[in-house]
C-alpha positions as CSV (number, residue, x, y, z in Angstrom):
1,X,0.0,0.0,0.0
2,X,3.0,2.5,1.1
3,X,4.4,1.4,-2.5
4,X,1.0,2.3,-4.2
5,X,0.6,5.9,-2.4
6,X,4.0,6.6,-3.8
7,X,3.4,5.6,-6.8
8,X,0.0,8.0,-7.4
9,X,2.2,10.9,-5.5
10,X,4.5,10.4,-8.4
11,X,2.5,10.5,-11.0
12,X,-0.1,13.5,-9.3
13,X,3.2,15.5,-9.2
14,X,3.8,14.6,-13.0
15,X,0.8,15.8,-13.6
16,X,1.5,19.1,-12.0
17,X,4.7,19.9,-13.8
18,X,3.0,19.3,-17.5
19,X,0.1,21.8,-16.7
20,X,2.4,23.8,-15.2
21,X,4.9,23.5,-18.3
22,X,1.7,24.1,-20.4
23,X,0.7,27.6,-18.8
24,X,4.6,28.8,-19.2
25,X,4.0,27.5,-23.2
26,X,0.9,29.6,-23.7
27,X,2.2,32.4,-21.8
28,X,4.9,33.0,-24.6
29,X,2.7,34.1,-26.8
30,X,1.5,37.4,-24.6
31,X,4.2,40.0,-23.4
32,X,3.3,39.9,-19.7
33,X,4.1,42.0,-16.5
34,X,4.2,39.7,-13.6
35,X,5.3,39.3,-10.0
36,X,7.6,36.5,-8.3
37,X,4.9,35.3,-6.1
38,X,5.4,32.4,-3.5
39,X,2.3,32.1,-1.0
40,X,1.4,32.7,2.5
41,X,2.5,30.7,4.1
42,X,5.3,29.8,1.6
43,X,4.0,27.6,-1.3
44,X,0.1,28.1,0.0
45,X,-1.9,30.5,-2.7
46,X,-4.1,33.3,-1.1
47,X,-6.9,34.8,-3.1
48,X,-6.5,38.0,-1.9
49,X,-3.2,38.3,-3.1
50,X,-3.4,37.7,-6.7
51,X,-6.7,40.1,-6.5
52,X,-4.2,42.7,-5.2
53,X,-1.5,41.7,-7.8
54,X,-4.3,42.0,-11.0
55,X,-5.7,45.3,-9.5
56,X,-2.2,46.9,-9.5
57,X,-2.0,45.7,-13.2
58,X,-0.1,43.1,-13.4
59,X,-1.0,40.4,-15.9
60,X,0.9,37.3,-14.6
61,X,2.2,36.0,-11.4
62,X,5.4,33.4,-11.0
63,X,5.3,30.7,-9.2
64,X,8.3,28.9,-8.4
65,X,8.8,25.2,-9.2
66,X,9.6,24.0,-6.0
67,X,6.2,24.5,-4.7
68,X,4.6,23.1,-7.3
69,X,2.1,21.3,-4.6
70,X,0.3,24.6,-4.8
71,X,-0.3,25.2,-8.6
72,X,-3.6,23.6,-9.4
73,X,-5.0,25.7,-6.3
74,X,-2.9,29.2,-7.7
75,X,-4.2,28.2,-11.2
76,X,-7.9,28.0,-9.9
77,X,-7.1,31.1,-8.0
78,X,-5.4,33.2,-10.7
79,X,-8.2,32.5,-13.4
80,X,-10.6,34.2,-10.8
81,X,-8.3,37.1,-10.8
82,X,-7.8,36.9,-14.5
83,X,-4.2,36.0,-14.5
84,X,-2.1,34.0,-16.2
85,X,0.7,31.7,-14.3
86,X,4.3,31.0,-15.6
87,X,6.2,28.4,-13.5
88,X,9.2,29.4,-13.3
89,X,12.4,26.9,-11.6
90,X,14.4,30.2,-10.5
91,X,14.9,33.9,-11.9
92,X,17.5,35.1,-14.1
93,X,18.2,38.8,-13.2
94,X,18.0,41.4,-16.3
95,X,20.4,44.1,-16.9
96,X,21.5,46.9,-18.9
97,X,23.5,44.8,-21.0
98,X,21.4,41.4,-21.1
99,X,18.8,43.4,-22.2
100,X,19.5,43.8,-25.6
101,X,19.4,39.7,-25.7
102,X,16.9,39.1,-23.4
103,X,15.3,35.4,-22.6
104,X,11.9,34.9,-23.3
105,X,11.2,35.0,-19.5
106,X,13.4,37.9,-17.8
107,X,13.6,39.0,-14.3
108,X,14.2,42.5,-12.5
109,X,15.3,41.8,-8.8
110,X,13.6,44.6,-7.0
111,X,16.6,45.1,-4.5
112,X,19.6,45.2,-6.8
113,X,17.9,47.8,-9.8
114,X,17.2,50.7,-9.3
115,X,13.6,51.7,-9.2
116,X,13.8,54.4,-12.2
117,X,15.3,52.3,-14.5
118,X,12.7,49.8,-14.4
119,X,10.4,51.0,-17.2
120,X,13.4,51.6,-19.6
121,X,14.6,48.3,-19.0
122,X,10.8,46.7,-19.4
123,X,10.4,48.5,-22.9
124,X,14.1,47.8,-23.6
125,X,13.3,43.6,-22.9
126,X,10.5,44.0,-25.0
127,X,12.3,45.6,-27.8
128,X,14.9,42.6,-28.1
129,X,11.6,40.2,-28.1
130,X,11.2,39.2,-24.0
131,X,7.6,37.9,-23.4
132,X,7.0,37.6,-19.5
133,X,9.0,40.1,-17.3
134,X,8.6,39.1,-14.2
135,X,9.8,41.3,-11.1
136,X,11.1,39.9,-8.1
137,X,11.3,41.3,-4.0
138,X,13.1,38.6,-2.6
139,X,10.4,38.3,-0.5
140,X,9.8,34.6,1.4
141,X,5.6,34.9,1.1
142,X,3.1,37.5,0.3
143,X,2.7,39.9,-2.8
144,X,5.9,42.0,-2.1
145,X,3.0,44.9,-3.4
146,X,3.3,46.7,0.2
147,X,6.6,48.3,1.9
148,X,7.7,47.2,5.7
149,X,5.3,49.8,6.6
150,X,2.1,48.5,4.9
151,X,2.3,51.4,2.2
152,X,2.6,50.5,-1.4
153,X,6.3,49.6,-2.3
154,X,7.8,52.7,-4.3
155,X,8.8,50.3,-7.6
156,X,5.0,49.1,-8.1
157,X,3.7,52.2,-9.7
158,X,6.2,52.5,-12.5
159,X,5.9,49.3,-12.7
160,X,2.3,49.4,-13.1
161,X,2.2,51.7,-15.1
162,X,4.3,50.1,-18.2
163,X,2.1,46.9,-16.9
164,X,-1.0,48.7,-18.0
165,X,0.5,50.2,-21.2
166,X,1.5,46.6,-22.3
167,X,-2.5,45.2,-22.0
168,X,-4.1,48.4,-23.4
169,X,-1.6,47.7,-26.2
170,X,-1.5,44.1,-26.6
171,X,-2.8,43.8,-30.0
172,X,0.1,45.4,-31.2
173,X,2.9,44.5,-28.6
174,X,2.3,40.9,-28.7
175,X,2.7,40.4,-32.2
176,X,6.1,42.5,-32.6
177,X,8.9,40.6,-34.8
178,X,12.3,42.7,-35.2
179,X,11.7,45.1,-37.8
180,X,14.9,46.0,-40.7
181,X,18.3,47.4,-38.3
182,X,18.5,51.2,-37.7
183,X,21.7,52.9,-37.7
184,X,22.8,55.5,-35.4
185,X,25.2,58.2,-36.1
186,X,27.4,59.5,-33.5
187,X,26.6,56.9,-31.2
188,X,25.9,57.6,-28.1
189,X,26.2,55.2,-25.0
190,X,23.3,54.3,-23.2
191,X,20.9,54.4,-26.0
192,X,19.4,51.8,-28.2
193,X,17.1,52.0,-31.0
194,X,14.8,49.6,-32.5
195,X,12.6,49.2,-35.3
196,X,10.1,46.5,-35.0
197,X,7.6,45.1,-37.4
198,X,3.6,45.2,-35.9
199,X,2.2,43.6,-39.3
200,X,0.2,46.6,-40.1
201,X,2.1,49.2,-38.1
202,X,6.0,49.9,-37.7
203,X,6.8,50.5,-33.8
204,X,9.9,52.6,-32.9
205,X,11.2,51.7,-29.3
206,X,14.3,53.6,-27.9
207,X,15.7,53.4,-24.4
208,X,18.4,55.4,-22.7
209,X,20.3,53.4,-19.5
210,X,23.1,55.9,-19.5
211,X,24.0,56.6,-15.9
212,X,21.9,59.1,-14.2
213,X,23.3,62.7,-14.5
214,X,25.0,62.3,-17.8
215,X,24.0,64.5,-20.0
216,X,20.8,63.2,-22.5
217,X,22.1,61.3,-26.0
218,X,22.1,63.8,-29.0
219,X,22.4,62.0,-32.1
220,X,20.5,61.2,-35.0
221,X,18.8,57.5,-36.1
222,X,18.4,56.6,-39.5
223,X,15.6,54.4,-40.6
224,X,15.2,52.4,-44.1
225,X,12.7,52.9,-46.5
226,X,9.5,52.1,-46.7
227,X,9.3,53.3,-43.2
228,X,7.7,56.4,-43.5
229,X,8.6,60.1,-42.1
230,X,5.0,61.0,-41.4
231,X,4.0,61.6,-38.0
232,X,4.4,59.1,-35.6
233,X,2.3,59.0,-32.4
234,X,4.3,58.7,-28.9
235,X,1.8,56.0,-27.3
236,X,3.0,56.5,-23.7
237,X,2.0,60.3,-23.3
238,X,0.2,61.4,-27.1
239,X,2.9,63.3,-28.4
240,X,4.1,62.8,-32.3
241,X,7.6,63.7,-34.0
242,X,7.9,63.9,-37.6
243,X,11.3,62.5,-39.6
244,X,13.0,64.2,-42.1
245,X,13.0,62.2,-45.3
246,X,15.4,61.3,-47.1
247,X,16.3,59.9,-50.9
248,X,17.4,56.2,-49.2
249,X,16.1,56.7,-46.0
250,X,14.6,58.9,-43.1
251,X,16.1,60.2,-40.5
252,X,15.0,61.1,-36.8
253,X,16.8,63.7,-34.4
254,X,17.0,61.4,-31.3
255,X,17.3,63.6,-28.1
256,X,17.3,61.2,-24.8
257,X,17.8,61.8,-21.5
258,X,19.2,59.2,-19.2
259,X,16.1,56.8,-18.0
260,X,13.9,57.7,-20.7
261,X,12.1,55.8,-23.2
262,X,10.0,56.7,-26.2
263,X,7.7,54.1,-28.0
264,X,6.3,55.7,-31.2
265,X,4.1,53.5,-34.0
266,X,3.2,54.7,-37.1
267,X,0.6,53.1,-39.9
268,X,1.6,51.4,-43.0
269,X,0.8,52.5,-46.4
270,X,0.4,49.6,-48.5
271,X,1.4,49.5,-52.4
């Protein structure tokens, strides 16, 4: 009997890791914010944290593969709360430089980055084709949403904030492929520029991770033809630029200051 129970532990455990493995599958086609979240008690799911997580606007949590005990109950929990769930066996932290070659999963250790490069390095890992960002506090249990204090944590807003830009845009943002290479002259360290293809729209992504206090990157980005030099709406606060064009290509006056990020789109013309 001992040698049965075993047995159906096995294989109930098996079962856990392919649904598990399933979820992280079908999360890689969506470009997800989520959070490292591990119980409370460690390994035990609460409904009222992954409520809190969704409301802040996250669209994912992480759940580690050592407690995967607990995943059918988070699943059941998470669909209530409309998220999805990656299982994840341990986090790989993101950096300036891993972000231009970014995993498919990627992870921003809350303690070790500092909180206002966090959306420059989300858009940046989305750029360079990341899918699930997932930020983590180091935290044993809970949400890690709330400070020592019981206020909200200071990263969670900007965090939030890119979290909510990436679902309002989804359509688009989950169907970005790397668009033709754009060339930068002078270059300028800290910055990266990327053109990416959104089927019916081109998407213009640029970043600057320069240190904080050196002066902004003043160059100039040239894009090939057929991209056009129209206007092109900034979708994280309205604005538009227009390009100067040119016989081979167009050309954009790129003025960034350390931290920021733009993320412009533009229609295609067809024929």
């Amino acid at each position: 009997m001992a040698g049965l129970r075993g047995c159906l532990a096995i294989l109930v455990i098996g079962v856990l890791v392919v649904l598990a493995h399933a979820r992280v599958v079908n999360a890689q086609t969506r470009t997800l914010a989520s959070i490292w979240y591990r119980g409370k008690p460690a390994g035990v799911p609460r409904q009222m944290d992954l409520d809190a997580i969704a409301l802040a606007g996250f669209s994912a949590v992480t759940w580690p593969m050592v407690q995967v005990d607990g995943a059918m109950e988070l699943r059941r929990m998470a669909e209530s709360a409309e998220l999805q769930v990656v299982i994840r066996s341990e986090p790989f932290p993101l950096t300036i430089e891993s972000a231009l070659r970014p995993d498919t999963y990627v992870d921003i250790l809350v303690p070790q980055t500092p909180v206002p490069q966090y959306p420059t390095l989300m858009w940046r890992a989305v750029a360079h084709g990341a899918r699930v960002i997932s930020f983590d506090i180091g935290a044993a249990d809970g949400n890690a949403l709330l400070d020592q204090a019981g206020r909200p944590a200071s990263w969670v807003a900007p965090v939030s904030a890119v979290a909510r830009d990436l679902v309002r845009h989804a359509t688009m943002v989950d169907v970005l492929t790397a668009g033709p290479a754009v060339r930068v002259e002078p270059q300028a360290p800290g910055l990266d520029v990327t053109l990416l293809d959104a089927r019916r729209s081109w998407v213009l992504i640029a970043t600057n991770l320069s240190p904080t206090g050196t002066p902004p990157a003043d160059t100039y980005a040239y894009l090939p033809r057929p991209v056009l030099p129209a206007e092109w709406l900034n979708l994280l606060d309205g604005s538009t630029i227009a390009m100067l064009r040119r016989p081979t290509d167009v050309r954009w006056h790129v003025v960034l200051g350390p931290g920021d990020v733009r993320v412009y789109v533009i229609g295609k013309i067809e024929g």
